[in-house]
Phi, psi and omega in degrees: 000118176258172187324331183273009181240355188305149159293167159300344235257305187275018188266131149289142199266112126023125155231191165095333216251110190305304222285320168350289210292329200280317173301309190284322171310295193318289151010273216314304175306340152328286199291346170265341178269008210040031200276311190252184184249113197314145180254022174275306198274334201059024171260133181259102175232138193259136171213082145339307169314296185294345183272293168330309159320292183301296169325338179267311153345293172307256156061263168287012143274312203292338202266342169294317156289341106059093181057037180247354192282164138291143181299343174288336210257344151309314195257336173260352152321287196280354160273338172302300167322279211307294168315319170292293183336285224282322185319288197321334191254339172306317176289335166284304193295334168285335192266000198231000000 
């Protein structure tokens, strides 16, 4: 069986890699912020706790890393940020 027959269940996942990793905290908070559509449920659900939790999670990475970066993995940490943040707050501010 070669790779391409493979189940998804059983491929291995990439680990290791920051900005990967930076991607998949984003995903989530996406997927909490009701941005993207869960592709399990084919749902769109807003969780305000949880997106908040993941921003603050980015938060406390970028100031734990704090001149440990590379300038790219620097700049898309804080671009990443930036971007949740105005969703989160444009959608907090809709919700009050």
């Amino acid at each position: 069986m070669n790779e391409r027959d493979r189940e998804s269940d059983e491929l291995p996942l990439p680990g290791g890699d920051f900005r990967l990793f930076i991607v998949r905290l984003n995903f989530q908070a996406m997927l909490s912020l009701g941005m993207l559509e869960n592709p399990l449920t084919q749902t769109r659900t807003l969780n305000l706790p949880n997106a908040r939790m993941l921003i603050d999670d980015l938060l406390m990475l970028r100031e734990k890393t704090e001149s440990n970066l590379e300038p790219e993995e620097s700049a898309h940490l804080d671009k990443v940020i930036s971007d949740l943040e105005h969703h989160y707050r444009t959608i907090e501010a809709r919700a009050n």
